[in-house]
Rosetta silent file (secondary structure, phi, psi, omega in degrees, C-alpha in Angstrom):
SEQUENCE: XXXXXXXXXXXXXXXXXXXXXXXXXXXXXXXXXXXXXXXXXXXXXXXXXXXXXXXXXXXXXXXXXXXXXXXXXXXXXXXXXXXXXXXXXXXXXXXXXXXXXXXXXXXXXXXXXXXXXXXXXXXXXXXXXXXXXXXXXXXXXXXXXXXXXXXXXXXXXXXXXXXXXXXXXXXXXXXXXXXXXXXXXXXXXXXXXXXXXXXXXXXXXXXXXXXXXXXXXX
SCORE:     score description
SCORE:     0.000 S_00000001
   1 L     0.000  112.921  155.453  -20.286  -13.033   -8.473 S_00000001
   2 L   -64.374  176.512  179.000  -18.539   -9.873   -9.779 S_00000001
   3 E  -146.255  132.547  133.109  -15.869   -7.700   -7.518 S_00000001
   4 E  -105.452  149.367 -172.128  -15.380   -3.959   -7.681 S_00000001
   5 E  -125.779  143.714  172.568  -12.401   -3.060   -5.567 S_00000001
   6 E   -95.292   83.719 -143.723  -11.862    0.014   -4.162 S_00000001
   7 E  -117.416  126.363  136.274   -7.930    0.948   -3.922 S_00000001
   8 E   -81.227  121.223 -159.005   -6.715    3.918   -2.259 S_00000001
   9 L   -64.414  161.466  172.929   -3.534    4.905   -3.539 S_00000001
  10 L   -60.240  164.249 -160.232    0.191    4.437   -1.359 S_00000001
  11 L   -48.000  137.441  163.198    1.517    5.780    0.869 S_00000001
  12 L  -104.887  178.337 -178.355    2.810   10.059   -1.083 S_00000001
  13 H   -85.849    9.921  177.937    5.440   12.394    0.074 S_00000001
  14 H  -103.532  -29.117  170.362    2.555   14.474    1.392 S_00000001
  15 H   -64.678  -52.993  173.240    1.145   11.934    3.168 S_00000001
  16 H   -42.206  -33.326  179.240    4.485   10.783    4.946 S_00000001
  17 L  -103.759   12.020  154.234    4.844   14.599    6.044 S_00000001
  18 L    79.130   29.820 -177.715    1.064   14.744    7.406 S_00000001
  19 E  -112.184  141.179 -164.033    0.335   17.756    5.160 S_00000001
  20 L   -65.124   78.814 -171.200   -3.278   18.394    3.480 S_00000001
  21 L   -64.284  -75.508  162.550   -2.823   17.042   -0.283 S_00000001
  22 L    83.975 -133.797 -174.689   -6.533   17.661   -2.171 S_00000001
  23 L   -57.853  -36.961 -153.923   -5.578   18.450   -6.194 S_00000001
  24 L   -84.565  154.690 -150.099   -1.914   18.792   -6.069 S_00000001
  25 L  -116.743  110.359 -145.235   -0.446   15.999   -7.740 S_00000001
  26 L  -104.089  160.278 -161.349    1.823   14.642   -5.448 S_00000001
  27 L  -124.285  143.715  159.817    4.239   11.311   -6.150 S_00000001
  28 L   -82.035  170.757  151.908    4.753    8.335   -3.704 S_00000001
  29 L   -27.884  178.833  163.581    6.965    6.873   -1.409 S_00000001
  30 H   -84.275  -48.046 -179.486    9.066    4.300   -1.615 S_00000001
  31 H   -67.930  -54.917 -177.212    7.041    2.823    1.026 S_00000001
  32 H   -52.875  -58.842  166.527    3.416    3.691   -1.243 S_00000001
  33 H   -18.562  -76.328 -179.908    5.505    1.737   -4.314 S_00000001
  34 H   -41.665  -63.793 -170.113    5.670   -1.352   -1.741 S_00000001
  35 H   -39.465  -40.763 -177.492    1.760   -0.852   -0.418 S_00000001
  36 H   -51.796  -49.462 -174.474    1.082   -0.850   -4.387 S_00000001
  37 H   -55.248  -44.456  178.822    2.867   -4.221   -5.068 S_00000001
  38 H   -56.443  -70.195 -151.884    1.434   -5.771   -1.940 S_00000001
  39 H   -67.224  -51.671 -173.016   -2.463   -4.637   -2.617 S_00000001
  40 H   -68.844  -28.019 -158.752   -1.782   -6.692   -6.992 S_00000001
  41 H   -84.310  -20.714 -165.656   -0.055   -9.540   -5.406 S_00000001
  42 H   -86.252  -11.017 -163.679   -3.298  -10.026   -3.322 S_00000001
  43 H  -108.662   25.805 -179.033   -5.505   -9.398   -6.338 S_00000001
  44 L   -40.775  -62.323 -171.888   -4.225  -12.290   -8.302 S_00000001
  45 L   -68.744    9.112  169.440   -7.305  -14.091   -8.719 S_00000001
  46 L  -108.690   92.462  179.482   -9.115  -11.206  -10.331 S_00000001
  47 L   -78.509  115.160 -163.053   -9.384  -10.602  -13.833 S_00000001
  48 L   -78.206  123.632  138.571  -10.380   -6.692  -13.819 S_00000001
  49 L   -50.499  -43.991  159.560  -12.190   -6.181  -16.962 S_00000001
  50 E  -141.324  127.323  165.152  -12.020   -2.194  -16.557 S_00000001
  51 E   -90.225  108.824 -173.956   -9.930    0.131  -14.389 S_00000001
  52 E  -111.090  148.634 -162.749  -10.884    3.365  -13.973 S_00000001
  53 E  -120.912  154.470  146.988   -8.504    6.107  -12.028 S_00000001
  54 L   -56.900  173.681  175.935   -8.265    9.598  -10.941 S_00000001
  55 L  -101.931    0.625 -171.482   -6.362   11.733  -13.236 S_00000001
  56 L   -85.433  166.435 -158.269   -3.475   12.746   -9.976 S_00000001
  57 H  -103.129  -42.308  176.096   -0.662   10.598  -10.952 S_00000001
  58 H   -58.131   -5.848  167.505    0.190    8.835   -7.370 S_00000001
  59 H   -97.387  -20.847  156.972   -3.578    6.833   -7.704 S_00000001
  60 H   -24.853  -69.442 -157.321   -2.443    6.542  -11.784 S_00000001
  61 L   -70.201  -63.007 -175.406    1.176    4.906  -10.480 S_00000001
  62 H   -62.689  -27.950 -176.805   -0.576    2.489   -8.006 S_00000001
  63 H   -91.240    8.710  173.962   -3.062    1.158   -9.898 S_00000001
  64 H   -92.960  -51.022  173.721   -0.313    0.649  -13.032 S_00000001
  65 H   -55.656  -43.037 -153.757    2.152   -1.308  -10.059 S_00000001
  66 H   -80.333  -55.921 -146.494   -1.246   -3.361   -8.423 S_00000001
  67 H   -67.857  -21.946 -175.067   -2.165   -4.535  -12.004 S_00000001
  68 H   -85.335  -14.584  161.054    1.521   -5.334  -13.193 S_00000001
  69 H   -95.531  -11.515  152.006    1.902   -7.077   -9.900 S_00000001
  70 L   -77.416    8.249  158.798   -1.161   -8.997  -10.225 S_00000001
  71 L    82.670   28.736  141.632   -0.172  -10.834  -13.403 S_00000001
  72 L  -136.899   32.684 -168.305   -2.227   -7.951  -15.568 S_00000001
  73 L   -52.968  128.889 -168.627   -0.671   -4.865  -16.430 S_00000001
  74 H   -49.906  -11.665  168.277   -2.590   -2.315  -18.286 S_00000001
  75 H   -61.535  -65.424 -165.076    0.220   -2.301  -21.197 S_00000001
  76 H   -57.395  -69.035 -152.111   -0.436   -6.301  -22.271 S_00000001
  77 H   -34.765  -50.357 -152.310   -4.322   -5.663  -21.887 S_00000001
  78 H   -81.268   -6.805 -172.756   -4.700   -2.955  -23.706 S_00000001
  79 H   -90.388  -13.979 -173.345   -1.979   -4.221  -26.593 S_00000001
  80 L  -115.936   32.129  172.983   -4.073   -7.565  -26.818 S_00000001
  81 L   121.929  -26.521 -174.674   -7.863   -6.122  -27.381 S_00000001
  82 L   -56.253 -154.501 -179.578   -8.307   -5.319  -23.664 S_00000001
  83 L   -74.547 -154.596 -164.846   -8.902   -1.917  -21.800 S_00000001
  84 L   179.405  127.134  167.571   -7.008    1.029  -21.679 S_00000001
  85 L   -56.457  120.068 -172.008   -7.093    2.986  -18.107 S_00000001
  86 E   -90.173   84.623  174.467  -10.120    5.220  -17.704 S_00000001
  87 E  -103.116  123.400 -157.343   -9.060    8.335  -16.099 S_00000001
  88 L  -137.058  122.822 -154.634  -11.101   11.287  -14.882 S_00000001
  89 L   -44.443  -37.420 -160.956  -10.821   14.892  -12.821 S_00000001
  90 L   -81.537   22.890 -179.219  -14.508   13.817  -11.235 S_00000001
  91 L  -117.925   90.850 -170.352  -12.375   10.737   -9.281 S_00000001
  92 L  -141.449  127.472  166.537  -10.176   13.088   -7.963 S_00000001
  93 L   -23.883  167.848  149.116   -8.863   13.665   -4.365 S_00000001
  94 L   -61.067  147.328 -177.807  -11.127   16.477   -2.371 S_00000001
  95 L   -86.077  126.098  160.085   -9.982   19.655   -2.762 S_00000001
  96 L  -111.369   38.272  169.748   -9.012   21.383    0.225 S_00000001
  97 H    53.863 -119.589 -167.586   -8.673   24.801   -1.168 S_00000001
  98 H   -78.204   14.948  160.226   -6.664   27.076    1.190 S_00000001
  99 H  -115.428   34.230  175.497   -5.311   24.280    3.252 S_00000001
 100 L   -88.821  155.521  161.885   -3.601   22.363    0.816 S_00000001
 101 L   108.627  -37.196 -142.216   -0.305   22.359    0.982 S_00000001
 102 L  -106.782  127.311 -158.853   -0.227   22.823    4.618 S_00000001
 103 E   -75.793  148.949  173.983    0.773   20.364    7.724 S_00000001
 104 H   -75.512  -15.331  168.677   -1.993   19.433    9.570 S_00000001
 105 H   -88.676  -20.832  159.769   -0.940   19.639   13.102 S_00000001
 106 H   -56.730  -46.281  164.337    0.472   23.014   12.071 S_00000001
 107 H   -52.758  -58.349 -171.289   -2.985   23.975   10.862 S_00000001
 108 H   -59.351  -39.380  179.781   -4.908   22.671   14.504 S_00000001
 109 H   -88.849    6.049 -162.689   -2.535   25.259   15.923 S_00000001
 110 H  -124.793  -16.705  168.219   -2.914   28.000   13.933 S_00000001
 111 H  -103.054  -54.665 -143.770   -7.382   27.549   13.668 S_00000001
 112 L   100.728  157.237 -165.906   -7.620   25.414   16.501 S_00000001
 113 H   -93.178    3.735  163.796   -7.985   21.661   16.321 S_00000001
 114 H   -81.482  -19.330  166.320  -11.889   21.720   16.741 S_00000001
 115 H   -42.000  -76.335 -149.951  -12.175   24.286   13.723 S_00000001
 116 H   -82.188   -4.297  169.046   -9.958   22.092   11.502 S_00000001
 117 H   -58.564  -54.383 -170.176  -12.038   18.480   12.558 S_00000001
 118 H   -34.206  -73.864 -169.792  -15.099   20.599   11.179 S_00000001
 119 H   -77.934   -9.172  161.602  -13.422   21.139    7.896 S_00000001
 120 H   -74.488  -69.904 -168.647  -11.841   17.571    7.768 S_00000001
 121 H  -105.970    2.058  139.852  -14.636   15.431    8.968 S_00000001
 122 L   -27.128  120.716 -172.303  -17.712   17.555    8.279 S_00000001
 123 L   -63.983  -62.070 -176.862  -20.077   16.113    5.754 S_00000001
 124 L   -83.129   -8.718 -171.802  -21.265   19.751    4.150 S_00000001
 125 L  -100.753  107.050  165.924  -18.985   22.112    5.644 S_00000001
 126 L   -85.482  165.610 -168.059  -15.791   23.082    3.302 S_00000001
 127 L   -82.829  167.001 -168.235  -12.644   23.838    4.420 S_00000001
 128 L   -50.315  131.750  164.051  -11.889   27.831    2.746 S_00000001
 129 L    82.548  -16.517 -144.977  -12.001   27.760   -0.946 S_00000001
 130 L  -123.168  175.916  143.840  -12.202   23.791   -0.876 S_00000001
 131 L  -107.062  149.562 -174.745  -14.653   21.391   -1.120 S_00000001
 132 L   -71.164 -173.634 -175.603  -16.620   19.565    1.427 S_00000001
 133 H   -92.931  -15.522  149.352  -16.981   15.243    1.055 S_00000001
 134 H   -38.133  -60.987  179.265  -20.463   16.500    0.211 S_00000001
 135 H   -51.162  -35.888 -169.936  -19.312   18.522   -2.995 S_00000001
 136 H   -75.483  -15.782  176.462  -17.213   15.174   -3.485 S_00000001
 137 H   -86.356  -17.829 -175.346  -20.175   13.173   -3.602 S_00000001
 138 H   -87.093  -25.116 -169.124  -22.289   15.114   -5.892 S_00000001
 139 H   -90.181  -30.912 -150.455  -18.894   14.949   -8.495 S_00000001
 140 H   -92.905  -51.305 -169.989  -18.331   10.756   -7.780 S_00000001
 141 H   -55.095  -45.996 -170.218  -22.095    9.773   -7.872 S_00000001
 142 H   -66.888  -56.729 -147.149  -22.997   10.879  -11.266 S_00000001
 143 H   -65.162  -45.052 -172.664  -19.742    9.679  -12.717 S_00000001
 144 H   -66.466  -32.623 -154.997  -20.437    6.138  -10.923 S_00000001
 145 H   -87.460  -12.447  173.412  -24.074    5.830  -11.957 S_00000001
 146 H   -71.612  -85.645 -148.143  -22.801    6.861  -16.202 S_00000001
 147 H   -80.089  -25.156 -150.482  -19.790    5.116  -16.455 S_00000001
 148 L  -126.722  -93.678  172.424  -19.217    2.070  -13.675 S_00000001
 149 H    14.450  -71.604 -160.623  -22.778    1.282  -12.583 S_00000001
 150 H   -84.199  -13.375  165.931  -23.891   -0.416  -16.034 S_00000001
 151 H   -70.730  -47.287  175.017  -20.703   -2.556  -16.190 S_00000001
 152 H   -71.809  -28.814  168.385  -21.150   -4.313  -12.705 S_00000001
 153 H   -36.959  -43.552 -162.388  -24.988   -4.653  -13.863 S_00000001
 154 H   -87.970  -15.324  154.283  -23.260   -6.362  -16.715 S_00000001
 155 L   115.410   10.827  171.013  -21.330   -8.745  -14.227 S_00000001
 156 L   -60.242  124.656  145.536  -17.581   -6.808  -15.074 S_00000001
 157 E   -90.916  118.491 -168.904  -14.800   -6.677  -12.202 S_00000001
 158 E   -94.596  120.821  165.513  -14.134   -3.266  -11.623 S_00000001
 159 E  -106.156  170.535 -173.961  -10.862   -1.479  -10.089 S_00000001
 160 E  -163.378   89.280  156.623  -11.342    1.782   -9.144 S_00000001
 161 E   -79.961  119.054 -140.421   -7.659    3.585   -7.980 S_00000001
 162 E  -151.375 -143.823 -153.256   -8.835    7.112   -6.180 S_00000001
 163 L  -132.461  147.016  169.301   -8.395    8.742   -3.019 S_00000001
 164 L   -52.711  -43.258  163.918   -9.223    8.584    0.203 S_00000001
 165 L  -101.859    8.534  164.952  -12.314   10.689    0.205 S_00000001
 166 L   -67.201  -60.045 -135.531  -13.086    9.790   -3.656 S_00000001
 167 H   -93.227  -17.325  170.324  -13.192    6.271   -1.838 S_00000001
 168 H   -94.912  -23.761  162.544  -15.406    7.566    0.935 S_00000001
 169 H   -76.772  -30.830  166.777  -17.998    8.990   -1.306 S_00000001
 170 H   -60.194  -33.184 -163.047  -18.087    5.991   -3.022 S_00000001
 171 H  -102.393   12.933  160.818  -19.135    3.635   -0.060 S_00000001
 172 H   -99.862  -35.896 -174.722  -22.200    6.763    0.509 S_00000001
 173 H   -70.741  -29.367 -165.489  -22.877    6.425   -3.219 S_00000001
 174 L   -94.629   23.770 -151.565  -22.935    2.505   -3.083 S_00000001
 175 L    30.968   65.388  151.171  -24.749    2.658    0.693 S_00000001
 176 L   -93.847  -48.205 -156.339  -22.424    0.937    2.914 S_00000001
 177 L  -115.847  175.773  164.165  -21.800    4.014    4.532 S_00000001
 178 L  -129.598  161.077 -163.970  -24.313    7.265    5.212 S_00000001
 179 L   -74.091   -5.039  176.992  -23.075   10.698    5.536 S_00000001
 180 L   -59.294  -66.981 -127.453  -24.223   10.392    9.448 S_00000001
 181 H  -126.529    8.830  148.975  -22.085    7.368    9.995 S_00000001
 182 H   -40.577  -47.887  177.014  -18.707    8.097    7.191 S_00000001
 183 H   -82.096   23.800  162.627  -16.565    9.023    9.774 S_00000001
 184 H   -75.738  -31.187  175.587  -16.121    5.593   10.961 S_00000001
 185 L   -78.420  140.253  178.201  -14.440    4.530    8.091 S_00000001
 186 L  -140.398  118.090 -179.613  -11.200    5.475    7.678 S_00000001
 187 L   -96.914  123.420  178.265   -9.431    3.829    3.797 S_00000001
 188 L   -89.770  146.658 -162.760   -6.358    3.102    4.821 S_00000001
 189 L   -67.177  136.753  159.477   -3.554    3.723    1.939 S_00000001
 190 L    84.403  -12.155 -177.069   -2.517    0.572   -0.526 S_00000001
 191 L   -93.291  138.089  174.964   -5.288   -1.636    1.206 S_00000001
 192 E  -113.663  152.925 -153.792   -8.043   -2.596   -1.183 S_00000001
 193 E   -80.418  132.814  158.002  -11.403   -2.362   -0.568 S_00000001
 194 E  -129.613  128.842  175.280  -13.603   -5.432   -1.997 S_00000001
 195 E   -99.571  114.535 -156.688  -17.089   -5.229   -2.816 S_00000001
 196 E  -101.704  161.510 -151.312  -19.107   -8.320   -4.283 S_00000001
 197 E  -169.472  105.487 -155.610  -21.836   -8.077   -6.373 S_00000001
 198 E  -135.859  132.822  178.733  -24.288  -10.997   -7.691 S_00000001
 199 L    25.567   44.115 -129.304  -26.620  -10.035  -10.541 S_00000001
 200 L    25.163   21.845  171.050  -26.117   -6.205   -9.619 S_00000001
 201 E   -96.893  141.982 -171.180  -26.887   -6.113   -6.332 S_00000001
 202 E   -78.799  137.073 -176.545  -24.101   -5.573   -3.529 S_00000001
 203 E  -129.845  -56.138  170.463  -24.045   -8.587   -1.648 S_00000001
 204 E  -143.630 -174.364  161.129  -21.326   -8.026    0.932 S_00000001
 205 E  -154.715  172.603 -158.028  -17.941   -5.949    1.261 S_00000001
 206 E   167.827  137.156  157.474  -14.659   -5.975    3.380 S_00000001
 207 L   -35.340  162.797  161.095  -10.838   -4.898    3.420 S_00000001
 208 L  -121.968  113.536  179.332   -8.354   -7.296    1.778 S_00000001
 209 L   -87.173  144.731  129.090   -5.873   -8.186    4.995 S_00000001
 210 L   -21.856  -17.554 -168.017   -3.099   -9.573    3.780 S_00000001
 211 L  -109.096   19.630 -175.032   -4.003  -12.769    5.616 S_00000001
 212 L  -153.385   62.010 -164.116   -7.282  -13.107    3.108 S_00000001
 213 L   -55.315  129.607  170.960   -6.823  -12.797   -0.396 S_00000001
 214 L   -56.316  155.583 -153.965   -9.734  -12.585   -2.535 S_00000001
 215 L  -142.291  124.989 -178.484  -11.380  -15.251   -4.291 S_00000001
 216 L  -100.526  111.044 -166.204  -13.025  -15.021   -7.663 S_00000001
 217 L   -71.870  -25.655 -140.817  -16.143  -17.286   -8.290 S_00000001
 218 L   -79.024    0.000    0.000  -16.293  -15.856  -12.092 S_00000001
């Protein structure tokens, strides 16, 4: 059994003020720090063979905090033969063009709030200037099926620190989710995702609760 886990980064200052993040590369909390710390202490029993990241620096910072609080930090690996963090613009939040920047209950009052659901939870429809979680899927899928793909084939535990809709394209790209049935999921920040894997086939997946730490057959 293999694991790739799926980590949305902590809690940011854009997220704490409810405003529409996308590209801009935004820093956490205090509180996202903690979420980080939390999500590695749970991932003890997993030796990640490769992490690969977005290139915004708050999914960067949490996945540097999960691995140095799980008893791996990407500094020893990579000084004693190991990896080196694999970071890249197509793992990237969604862009939400001309509504970045911008609070979202501010937004619902100034479009209306069925307008801005449209451009939030639409599969194909972007918000102005932005991209839709469609556009996000056409950038994450290729990127998964090059670079990540032939490593879980190969029986590698995979982190993967992203985004919230990075992390929702991913569970269309692995089929857990479809774009019909995506907005049920909601990735909650600092909680990691874990997905099992037995001779490259997905065998099941789930949240990591704090009250269920994962367990590594490998």
């Amino acid at each position: 059994m293999n694991y790739l886990v799926l980590m949305r980064h902590g809690q940011s200052a854009w997220n704490l003020e409810n405003r529409f993040t996308g590209f801009t590369d935004v820093g956490l909390t205090d509180m996202g720090r903690k979420e980080a710390e939390r999500a590695g202490k749970h991932l003890e029993q997993i030796r990640f063979d490769r992490v690969f990241c977005s290139t915004l620096s708050r999914a960067i910072t949490t996945a540097e905090i999960s691995l140095a609080a799980s008893g791996q930090s990407n500094a020893h690996l990579a000084s004693n033969g190991g990896f080196a963090m694999t970071c890249h613009d197509d793992l990237r939040e969604r862009d939400y063009g001309d509504l970045t920047g911008l609070n979202k209950d501010e937004t619902r009052e100034k479009y209306g709030a069925d307008q801005v659901h449209i451009w939030r939870r639409s599969y194909d429809t972007p918000p102005p200037g932005g991209e839709s979680l469609k556009d996000v899927v056409d950038r994450v899928q290729p990127y998964y099926e090059e670079h990540m793909k032939p490593e879980i084939d190969a029986g590698k535990n995979l982190l993967l620190a992203a985004h919230g809709n990075t992390l929702r394209a991913m569970l269309i790209v692995l089929g857990i989710k479809t774009p019909e049935n995506i907005n049920e999921m909601e990735v909650p920040t600092g909680i990691p995702l874990i997905v099992e894997f037995e001779n490259g086939e997905m065998r099941s997946w789930h949240l990591l609760e704090d009250d269920a730490p994962a367990k590594n057959s490998a």
